[in-house]
C-alpha positions as CSV (number, residue, x, y, z in Angstrom):
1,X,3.2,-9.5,-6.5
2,X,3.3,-11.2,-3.5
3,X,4.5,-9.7,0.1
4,X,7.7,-11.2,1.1
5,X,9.8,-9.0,3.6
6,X,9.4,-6.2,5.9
7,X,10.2,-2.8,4.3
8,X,9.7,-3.6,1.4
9,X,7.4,-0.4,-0.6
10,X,4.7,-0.6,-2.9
11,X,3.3,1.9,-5.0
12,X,-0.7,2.3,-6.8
13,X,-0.4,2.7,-10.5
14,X,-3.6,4.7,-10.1
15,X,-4.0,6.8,-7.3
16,X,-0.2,7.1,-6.5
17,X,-0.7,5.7,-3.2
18,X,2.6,4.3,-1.4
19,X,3.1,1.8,1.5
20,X,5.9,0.2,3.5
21,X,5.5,-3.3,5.0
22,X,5.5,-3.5,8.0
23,X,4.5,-6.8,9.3
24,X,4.0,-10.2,6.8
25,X,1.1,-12.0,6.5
26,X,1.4,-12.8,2.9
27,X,-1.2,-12.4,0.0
28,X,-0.6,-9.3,-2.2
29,X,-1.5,-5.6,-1.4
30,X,-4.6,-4.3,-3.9
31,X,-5.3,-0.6,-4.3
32,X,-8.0,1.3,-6.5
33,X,-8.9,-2.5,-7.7
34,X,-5.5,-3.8,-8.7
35,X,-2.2,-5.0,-7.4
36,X,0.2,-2.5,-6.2
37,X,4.0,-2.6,-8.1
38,X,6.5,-3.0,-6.0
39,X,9.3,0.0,-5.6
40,X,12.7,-1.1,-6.3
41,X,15.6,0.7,-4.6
């Protein structure tokens, strides 16, 4: 899933890891070798 706005959070299905956005540059956020799901709420 691609980056699109600043706070948005992102969670690792693996490791658990979670980060907040906070600057665009587009492209999507990998962790643990595959793309972090983004946290709705």
């Amino acid at each position: 899933m691609a980056v699109e706005k600043i706070g948005e959070s992102y969670r690792c299905s693996v490791c658990g890891n979670e980060v907040i956005v906070m600057k665009v540059g587009g492209g999507t956020l990998v962790c643990c070798g595959k793309n972090m799901d983004k946290i709705e709420g």
